[in-house]
Backbone as a chain_set.jsonl record, in Angstrom:
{"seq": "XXXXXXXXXXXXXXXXXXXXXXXXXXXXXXXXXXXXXXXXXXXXXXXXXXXXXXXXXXXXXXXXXXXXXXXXXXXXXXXXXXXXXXXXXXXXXXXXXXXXXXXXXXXXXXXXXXXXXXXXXXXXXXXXXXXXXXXXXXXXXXXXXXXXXXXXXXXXXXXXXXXXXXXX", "coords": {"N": [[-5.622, 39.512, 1.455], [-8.656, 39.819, 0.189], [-11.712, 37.538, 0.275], [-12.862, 35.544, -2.042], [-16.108, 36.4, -3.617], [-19.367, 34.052, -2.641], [-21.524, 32.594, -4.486], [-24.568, 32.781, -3.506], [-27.412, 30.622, -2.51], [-30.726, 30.975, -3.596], [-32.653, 29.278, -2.385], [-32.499, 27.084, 0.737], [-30.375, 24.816, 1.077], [-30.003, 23.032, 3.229], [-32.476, 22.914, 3.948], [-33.976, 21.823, 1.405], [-33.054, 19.569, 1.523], [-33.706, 17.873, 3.463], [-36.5, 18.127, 2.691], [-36.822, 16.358, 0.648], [-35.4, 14.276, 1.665], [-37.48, 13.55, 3.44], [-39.164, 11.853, 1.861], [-38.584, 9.647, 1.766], [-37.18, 8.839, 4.068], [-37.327, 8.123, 7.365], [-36.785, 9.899, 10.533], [-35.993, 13.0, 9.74], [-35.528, 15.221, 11.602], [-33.584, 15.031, 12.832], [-31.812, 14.51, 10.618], [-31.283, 17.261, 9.45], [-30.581, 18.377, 11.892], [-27.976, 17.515, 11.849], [-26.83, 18.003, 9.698], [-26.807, 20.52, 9.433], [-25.205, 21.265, 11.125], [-23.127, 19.977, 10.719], [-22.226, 21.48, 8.413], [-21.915, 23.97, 9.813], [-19.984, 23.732, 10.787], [-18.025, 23.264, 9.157], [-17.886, 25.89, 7.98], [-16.731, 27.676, 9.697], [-14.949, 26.729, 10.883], [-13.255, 27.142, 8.577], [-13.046, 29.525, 8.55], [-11.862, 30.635, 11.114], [-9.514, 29.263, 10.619], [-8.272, 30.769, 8.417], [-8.156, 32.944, 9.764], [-6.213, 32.216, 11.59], [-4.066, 31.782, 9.64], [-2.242, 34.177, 9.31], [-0.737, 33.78, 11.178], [0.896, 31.556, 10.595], [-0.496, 29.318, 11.636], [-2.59, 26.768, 11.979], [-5.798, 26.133, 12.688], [-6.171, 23.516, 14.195], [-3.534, 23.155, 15.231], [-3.083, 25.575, 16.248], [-4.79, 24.881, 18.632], [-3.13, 22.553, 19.919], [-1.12, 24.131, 20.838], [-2.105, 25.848, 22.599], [-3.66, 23.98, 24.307], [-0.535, 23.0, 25.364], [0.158, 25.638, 26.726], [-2.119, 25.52, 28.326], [-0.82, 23.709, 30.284], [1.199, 22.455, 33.698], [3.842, 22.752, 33.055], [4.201, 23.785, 30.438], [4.711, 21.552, 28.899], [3.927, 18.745, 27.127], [3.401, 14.827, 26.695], [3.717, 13.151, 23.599], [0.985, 11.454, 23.403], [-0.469, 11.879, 25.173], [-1.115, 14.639, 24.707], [-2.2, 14.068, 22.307], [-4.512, 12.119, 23.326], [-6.053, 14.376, 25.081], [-6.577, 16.204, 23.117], [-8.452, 14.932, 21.565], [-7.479, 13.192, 19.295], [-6.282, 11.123, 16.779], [-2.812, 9.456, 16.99], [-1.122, 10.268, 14.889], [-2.26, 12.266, 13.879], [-1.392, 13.899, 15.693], [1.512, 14.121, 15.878], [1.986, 14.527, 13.217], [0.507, 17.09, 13.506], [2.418, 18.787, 15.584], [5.125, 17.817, 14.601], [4.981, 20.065, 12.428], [4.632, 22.198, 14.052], [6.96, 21.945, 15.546], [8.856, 22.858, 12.853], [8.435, 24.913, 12.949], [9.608, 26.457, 15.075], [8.419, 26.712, 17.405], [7.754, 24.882, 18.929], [9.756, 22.329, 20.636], [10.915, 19.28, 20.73], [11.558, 16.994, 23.306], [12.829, 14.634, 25.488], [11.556, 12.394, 27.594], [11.741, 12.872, 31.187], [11.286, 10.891, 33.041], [10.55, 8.82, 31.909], [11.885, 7.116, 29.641], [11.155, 6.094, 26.777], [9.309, 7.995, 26.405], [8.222, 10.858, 24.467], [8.255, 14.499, 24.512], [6.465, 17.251, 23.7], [7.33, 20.237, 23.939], [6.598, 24.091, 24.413], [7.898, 26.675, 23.091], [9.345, 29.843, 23.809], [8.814, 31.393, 21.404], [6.128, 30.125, 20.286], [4.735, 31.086, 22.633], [4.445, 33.57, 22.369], [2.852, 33.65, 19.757], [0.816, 32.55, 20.362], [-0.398, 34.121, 21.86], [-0.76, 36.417, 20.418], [-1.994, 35.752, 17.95], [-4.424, 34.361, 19.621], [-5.77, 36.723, 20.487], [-6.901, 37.662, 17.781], [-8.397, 35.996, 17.227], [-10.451, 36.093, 19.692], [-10.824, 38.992, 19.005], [-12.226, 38.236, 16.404], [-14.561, 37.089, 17.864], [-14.7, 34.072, 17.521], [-15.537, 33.594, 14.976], [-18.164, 33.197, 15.688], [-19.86, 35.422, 15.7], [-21.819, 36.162, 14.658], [-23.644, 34.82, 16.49], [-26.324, 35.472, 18.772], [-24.932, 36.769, 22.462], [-26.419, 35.347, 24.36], [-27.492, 32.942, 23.376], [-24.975, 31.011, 22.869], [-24.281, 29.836, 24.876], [-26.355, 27.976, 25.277], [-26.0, 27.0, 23.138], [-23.692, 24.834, 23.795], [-24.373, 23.62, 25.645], [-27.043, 22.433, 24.561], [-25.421, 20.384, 22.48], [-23.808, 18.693, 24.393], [-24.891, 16.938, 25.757], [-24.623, 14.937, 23.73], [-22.213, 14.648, 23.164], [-21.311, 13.466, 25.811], [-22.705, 10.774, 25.408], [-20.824, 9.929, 23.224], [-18.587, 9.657, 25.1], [-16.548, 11.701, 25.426], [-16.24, 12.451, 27.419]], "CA": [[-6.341, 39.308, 0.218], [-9.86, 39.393, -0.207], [-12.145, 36.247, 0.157], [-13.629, 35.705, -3.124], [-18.248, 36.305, -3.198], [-19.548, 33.41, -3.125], [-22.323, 33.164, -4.876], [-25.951, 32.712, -2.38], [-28.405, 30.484, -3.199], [-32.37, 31.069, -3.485], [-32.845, 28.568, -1.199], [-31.664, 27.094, 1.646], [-30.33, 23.724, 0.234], [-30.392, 22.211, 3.95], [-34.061, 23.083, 3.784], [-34.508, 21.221, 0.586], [-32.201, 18.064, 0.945], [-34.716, 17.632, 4.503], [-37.701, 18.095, 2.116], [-36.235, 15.123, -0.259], [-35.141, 13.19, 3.149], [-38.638, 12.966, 4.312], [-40.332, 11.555, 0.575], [-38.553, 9.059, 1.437], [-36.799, 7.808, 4.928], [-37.515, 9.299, 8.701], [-35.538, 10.693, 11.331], [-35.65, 14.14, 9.145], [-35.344, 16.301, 12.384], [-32.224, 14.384, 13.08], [-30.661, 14.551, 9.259], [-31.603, 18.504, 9.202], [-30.091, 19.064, 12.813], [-26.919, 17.26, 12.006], [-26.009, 18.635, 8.411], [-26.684, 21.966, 9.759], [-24.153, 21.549, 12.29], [-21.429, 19.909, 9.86], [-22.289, 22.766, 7.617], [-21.308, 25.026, 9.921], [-18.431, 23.355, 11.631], [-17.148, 23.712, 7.929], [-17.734, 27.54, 7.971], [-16.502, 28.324, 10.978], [-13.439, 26.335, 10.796], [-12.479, 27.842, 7.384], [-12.889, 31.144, 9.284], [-11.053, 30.551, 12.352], [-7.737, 28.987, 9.863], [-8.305, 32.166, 7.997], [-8.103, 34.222, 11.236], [-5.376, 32.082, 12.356], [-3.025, 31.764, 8.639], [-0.826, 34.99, 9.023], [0.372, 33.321, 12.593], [1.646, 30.245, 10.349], [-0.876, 28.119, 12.23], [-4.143, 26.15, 11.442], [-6.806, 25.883, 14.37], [-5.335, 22.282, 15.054], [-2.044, 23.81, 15.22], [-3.843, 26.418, 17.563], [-5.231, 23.73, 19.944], [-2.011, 21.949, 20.577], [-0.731, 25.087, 21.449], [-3.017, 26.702, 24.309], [-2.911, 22.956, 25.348], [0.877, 23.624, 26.376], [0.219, 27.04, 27.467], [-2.262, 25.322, 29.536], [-0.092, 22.781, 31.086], [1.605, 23.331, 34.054], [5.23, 22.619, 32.897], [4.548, 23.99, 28.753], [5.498, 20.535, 28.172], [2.908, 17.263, 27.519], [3.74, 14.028, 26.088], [2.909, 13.201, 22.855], [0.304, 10.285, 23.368], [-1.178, 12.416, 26.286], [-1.905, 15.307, 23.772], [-3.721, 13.12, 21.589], [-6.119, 11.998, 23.989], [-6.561, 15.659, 25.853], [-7.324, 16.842, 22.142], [-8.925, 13.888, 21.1], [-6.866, 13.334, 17.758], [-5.265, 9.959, 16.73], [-1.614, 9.603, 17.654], [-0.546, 10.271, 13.977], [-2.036, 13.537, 13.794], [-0.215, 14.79, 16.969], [2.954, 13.28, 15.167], [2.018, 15.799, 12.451], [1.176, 18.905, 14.443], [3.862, 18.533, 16.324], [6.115, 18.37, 12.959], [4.538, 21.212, 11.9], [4.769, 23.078, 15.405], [8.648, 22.323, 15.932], [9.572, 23.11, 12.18], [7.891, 26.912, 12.524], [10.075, 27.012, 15.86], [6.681, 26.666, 18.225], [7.512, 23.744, 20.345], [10.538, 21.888, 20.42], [10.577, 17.885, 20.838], [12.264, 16.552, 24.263], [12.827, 12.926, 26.246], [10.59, 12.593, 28.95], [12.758, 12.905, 31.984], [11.379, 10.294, 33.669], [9.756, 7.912, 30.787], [12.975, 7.608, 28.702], [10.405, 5.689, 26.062], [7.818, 8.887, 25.989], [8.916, 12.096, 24.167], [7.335, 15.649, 25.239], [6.663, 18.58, 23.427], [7.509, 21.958, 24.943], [6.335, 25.244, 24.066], [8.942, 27.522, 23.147], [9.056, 31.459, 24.03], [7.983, 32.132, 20.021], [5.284, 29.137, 20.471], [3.413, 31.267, 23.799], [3.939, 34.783, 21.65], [2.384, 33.394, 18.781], [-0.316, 31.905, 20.932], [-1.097, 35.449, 22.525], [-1.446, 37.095, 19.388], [-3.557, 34.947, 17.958], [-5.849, 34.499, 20.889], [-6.331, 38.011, 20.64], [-7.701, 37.767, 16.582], [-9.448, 34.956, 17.56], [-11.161, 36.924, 20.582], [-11.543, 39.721, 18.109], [-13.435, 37.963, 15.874], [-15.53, 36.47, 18.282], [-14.482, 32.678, 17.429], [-16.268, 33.519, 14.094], [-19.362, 33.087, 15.783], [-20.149, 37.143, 15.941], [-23.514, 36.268, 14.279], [-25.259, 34.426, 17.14], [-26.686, 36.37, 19.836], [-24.235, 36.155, 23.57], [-27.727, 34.749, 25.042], [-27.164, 31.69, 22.949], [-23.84, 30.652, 22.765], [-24.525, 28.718, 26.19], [-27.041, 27.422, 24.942], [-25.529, 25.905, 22.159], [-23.32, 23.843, 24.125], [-25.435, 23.02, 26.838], [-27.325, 21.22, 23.865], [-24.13, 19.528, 22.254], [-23.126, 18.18, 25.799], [-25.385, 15.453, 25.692], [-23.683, 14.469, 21.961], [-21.002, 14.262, 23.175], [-21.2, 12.701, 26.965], [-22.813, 9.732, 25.024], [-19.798, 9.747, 22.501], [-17.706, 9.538, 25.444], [-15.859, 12.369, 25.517], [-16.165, 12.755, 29.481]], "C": [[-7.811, 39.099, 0.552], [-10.454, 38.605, -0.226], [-12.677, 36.73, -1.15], [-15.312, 35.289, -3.057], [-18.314, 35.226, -3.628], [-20.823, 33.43, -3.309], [-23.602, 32.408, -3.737], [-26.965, 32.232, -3.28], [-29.735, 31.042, -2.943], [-32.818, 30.588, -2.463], [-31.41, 27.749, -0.321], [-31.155, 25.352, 1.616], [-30.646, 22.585, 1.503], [-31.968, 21.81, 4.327], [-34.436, 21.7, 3.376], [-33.974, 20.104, 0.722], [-33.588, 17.513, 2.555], [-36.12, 17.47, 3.534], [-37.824, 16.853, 1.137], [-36.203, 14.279, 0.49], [-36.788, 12.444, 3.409], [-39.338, 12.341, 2.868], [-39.322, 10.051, 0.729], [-37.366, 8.045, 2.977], [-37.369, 8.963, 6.775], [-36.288, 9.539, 9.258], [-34.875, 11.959, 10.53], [-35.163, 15.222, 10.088], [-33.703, 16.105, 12.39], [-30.889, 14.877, 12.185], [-30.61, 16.09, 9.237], [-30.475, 19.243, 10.138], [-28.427, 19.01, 12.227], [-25.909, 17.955, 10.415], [-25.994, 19.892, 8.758], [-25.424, 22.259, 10.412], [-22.658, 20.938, 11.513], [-21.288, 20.701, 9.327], [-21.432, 23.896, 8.117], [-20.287, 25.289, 10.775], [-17.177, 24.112, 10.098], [-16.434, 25.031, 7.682], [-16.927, 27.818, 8.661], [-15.125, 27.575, 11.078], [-12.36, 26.744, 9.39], [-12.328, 29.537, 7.803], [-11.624, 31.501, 10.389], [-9.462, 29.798, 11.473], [-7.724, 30.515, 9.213], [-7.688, 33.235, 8.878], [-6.535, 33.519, 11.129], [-3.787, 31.694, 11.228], [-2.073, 32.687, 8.856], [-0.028, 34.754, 10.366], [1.139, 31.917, 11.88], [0.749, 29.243, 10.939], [-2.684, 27.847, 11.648], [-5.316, 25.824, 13.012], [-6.428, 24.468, 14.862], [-3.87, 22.496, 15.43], [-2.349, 24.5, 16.433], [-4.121, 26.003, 18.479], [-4.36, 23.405, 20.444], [-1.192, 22.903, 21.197], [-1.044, 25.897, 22.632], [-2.786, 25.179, 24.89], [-1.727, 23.081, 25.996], [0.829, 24.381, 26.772], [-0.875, 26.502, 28.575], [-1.551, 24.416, 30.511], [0.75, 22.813, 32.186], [2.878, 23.552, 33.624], [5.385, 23.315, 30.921], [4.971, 22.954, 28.27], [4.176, 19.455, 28.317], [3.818, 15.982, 26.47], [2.896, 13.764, 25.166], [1.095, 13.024, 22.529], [-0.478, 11.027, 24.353], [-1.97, 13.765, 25.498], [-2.982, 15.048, 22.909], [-5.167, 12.566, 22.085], [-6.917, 13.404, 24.466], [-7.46, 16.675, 24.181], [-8.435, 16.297, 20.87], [-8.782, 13.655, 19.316], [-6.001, 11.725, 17.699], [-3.662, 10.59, 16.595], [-1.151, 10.208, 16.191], [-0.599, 11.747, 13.197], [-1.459, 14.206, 14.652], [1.268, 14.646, 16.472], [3.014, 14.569, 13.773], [2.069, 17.222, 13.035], [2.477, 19.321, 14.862], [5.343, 18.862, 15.398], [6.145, 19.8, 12.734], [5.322, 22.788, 12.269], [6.198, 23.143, 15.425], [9.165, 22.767, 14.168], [9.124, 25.114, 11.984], [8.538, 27.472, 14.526], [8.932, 27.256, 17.619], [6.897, 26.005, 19.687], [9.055, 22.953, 19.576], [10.152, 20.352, 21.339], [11.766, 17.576, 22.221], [12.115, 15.475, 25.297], [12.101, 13.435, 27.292], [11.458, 12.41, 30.219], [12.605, 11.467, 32.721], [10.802, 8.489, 33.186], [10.676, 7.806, 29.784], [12.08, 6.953, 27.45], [8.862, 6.779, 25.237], [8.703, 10.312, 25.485], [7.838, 13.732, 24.149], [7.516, 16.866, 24.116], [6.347, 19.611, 24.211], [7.205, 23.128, 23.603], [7.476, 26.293, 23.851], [8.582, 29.252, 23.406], [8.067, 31.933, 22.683], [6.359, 31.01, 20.122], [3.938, 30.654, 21.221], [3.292, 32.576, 22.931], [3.182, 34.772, 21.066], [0.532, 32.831, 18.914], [-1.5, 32.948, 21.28], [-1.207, 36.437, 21.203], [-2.624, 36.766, 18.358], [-4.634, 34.95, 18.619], [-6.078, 35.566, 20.663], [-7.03, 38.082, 19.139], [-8.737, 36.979, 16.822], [-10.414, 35.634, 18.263], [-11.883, 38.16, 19.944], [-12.521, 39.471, 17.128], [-14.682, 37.212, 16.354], [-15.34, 35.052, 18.16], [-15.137, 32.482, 16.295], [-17.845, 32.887, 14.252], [-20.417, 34.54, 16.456], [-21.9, 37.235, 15.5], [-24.373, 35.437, 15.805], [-24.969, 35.32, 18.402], [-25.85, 35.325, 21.383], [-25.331, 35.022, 24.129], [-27.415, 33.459, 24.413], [-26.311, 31.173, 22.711], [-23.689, 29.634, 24.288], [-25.271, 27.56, 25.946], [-27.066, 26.042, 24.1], [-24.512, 24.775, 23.003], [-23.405, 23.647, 25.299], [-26.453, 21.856, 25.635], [-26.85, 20.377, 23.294], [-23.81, 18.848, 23.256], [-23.684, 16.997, 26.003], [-24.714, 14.095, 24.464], [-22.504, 14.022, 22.973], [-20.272, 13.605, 24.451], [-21.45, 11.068, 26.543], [-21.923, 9.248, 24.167], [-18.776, 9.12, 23.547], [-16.823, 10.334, 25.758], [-15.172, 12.734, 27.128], [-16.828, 11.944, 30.237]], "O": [[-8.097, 38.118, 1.238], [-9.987, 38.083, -1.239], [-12.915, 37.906, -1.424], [-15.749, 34.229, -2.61], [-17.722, 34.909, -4.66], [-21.501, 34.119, -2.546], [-23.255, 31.353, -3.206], [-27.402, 32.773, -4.295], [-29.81, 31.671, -1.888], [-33.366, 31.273, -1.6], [-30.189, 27.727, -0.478], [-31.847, 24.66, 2.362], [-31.26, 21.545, 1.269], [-32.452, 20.786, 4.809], [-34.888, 20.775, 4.051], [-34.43, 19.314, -0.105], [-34.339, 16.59, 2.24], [-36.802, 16.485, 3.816], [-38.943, 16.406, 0.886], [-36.92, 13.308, 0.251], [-37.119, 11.263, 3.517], [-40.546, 12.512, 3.025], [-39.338, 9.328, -0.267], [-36.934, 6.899, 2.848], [-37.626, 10.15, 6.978], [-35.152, 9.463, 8.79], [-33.657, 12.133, 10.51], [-34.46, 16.117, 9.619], [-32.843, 16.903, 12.018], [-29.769, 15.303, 12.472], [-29.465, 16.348, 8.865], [-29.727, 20.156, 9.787], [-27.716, 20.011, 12.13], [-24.718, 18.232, 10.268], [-25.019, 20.514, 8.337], [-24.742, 23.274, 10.275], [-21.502, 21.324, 11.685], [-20.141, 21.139, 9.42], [-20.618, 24.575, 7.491], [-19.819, 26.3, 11.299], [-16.217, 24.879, 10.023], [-15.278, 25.336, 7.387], [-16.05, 28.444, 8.066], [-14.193, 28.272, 11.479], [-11.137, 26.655, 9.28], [-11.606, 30.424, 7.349], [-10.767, 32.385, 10.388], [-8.371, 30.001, 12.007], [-7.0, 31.351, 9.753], [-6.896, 34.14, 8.613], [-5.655, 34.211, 10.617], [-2.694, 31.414, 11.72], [-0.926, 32.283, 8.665], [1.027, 35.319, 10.657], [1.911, 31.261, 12.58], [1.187, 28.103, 10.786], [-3.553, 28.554, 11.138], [-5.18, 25.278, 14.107], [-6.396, 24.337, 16.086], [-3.264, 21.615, 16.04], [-1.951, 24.108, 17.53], [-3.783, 26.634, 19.481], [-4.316, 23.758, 21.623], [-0.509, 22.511, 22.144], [-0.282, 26.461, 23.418], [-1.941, 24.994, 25.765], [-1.767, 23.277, 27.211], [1.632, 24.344, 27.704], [-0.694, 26.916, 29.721], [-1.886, 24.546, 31.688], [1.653, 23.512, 31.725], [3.213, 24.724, 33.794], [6.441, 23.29, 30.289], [5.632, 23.047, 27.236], [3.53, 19.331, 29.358], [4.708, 16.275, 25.671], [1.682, 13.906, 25.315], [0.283, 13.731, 21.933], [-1.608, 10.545, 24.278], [-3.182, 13.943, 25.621], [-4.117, 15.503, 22.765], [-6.304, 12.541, 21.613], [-8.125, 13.561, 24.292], [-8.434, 17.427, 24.153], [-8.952, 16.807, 19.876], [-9.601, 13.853, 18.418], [-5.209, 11.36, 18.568], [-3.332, 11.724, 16.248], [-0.418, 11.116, 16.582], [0.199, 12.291, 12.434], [-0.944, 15.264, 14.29], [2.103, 15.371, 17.014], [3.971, 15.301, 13.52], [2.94, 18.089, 13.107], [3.319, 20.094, 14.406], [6.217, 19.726, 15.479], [7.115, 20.552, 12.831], [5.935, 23.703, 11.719], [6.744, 24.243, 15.335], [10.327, 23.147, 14.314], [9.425, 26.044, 11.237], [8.108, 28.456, 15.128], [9.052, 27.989, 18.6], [6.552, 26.263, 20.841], [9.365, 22.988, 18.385], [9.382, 20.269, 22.295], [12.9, 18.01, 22.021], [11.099, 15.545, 25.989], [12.038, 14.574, 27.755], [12.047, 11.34, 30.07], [13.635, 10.859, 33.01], [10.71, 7.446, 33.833], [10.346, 8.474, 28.804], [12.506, 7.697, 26.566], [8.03, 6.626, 24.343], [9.696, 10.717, 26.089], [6.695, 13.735, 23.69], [8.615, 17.299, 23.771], [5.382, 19.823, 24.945], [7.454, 23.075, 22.398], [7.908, 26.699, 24.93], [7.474, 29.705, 23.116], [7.009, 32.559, 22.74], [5.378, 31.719, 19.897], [2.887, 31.069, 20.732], [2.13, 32.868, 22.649], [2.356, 35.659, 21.278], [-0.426, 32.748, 18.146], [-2.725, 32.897, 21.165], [-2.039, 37.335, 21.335], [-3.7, 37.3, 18.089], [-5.69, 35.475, 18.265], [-7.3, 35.506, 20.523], [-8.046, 38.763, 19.277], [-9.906, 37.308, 16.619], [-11.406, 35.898, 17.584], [-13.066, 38.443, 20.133], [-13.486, 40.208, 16.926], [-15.592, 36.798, 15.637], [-16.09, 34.565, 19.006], [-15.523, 31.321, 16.159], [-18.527, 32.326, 13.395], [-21.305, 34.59, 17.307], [-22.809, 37.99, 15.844], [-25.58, 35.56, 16.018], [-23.915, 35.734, 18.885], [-25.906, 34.112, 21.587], [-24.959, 33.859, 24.286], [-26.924, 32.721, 25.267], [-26.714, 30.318, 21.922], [-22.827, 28.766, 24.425], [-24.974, 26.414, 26.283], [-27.577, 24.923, 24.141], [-24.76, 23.628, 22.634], [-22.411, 23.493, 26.009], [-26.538, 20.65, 25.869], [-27.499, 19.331, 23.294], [-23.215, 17.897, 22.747], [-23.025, 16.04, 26.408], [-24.499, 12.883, 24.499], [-22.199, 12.88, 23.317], [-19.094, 13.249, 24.429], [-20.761, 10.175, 27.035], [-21.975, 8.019, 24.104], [-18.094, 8.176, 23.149], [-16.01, 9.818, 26.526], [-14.11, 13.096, 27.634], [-16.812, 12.086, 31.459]]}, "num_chains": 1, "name": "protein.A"}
C-alpha cells in the first residue's frame, strides 16, 4: 500500500521553533541539534518498521534478532539481552513474546543457571533475519539521502553522546 503525501511545509519548523528558542532562553545550537536528531530518529524508524512489517517484525523485534544470530550459541539470556540492547528487562519480556509467538525464537532453561531462561533463535527466526537484512541493506538503512562520505561522520560525532551516557 502506498504511504499517504504528507503534506510539506513552507518552512522548516525546526528552523523556526530555534528562532522562538533564542527570544527567549540559550543553548539554541544545542535545542536545534537535538530536535533535529529526534526528528529524524522518528523518520527513519517509521521507515525501517515499514521496511521491516511484511517480515512480521518491528526494528526492535529486528535487533533482538541479529543479536542471536550474533551470538555464538543463537541463544542469550533474557536479562543479558536487555543490557547488550540496552532496553529495560520488560521490554525484552515483550519482544521476546512477540518473537516466540511468530515462531522466531523459542524460550529455554539456562542449562547451567536453572533460575535464568534463554532465548534461542529458531531456523524461521535466522531466515527471517536474512531476508530482511537484505531490504534493510536495500534500502540503505533509510538513510539513502546522506552522502557515503558522511555516514562516518555522523557517528563519529554521536560517540561522544553517548560514551558520556555510558553506553561503553
Amino acid at each position: 500500500m502506498p504511504k499517504p503525501a504528507r503534506r510539506k511545509l513552507a518552512f522548516d519548523p525546526i528552523d523556526e521553533a530555534a528562532r522562538q528558542w533564542a527570544l527567549r532562553w540559550d543553548a539554541v545550537d544545542q535545542m536545534h541539534a537535538v530536535t533535529s536528531l529526534m526528528r529524524v530518529q522518528q523518520l527513519v524508524l517509521a521507515e525501517l518498521d515499514e521496511i521491516l512489517r511484511p517480515h512480521g517484525l518491528s526494528f526492535a523485534r529486528y535487533e533482538a534478532l541479529v543479536l542471536l544470530v550474533f551470538s555464538r550459541k543463537g541463544s542469550l539470556p533474557l536479562g543479558k539481552m536487555g543490557e547488550r540492547l540496552q532496553v529495560h528487562p520488560t521490554s525484552v519480556t515483550s519482544i521476546v513474546d512477540r518473537l516466540e509467538a511468530a515462531g522466531l525464537v523459542v524460550r529455554r532453561r539456562h542449562p547451567e543457571d536453572g533460575r535464568a531462561v534463554l532465548a534461542e533463535i529458531t531456523d524461521a527466526g535466522r531466515a527471517v533475519v536474512e531476508r530482511a537484512t537484505g531490504d534493510l541493506v536495500d534500502a540503505r538503512f533509510a538513510l539513502g539521502a546522506v552522502p557515503a562520505g558522511d555516514l562516518r561522520s555522523i557517528s563519529a560525532l554521536l560517540r561522544p553522546v553517548r560514551e558520556a551516557a555510558g553506553d561503553f
